[in-house]
N, C-alpha and C positions, 0 to 999 in steps of 0.2 A: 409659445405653444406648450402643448404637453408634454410630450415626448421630444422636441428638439425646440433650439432658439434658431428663429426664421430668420435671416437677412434678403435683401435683394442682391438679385444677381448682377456680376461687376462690377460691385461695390465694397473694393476689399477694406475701404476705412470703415464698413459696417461689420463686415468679417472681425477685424480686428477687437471692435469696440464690444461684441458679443464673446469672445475669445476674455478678453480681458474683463468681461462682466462674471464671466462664467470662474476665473481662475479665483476671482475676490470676494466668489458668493459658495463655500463649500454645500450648503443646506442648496442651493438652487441646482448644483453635479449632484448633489446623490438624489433628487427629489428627480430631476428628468433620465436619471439612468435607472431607476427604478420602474419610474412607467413607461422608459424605453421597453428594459426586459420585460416586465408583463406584458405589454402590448406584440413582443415578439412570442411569449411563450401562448398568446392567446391566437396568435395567424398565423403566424409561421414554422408552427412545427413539422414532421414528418408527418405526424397521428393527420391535425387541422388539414393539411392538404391532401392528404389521402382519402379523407372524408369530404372532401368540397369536390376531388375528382370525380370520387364516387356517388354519390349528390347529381354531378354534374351529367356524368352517362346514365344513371338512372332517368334523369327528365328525357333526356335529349331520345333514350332508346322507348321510354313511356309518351313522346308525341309532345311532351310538355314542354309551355317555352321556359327559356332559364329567363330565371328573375334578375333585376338590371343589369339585363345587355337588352340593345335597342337592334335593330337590323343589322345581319351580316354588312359588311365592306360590301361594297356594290350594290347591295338591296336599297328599296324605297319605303321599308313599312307593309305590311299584312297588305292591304290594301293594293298596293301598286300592283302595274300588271307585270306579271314572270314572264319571263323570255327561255326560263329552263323546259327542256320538255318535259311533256307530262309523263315520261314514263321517267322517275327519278334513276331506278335502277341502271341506266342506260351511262349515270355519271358517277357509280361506286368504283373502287377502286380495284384491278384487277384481282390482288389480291383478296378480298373479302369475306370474312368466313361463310363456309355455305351454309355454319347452322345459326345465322343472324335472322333475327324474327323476320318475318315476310315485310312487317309498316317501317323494320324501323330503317331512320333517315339516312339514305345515303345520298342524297343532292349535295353539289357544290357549297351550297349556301347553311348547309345539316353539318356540313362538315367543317365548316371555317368557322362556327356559330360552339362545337364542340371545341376546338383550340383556339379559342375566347375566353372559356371555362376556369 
């Protein structure tokens, strides 16, 4: 791979043999810990996930579906028939701010679909 050497699982003679490939090849540790850290400095910072949060409550409070994720847990697809009632507000959370736009989502499925995100 690029960023790490893949073995299969419970196969520590593979574990081993990649350990030992890796100790014998210094040009192959500094070439995957390099695109290790860029790959972390490029997703995983505080800035990156701050930004994908915020990304994230912007769709979600503009109506918009988030791009690859498929249905909430328990959902069937746009399509299928809902069993939630039609009045969503009926399943916000007690707490809720009362100055939260009038559309935006507060269904069971709005909200498990946000800590998805």
């Amino acid at each position: 791979g690029e960023t790490a050497v893949l073995v299969p699982p419970d196969d520590p003679g593979a574990l081993a043999a990649a350990i030992a490939g890796l100790l014998d090849d210094p040009l192959a540790r500094a070439r995957l810990g390099a695109a290790g850290r860029a790959r972390v400095l490029r997703r995983f910072t505080w800035r990156v996930t701050a930004e994908g949060t915020a990304a994230c409550y912007r769709a979600l409070l503009g109506g918009r579906a988030l791009s690859g994720l498929g249905p909430a847990p328990g959902e069937q697809g746009p399509d299928a028939p809902s069993d939630e009632p039609s009045d969503a507000s009926s399943d916000a959370p007690s707490d809720a701010p009362s100055d939260a736009p009038s559309d935006a989502p507060t269904s069971k499925s709005a909200l498990v679909r946000a800590a998805q995100c």
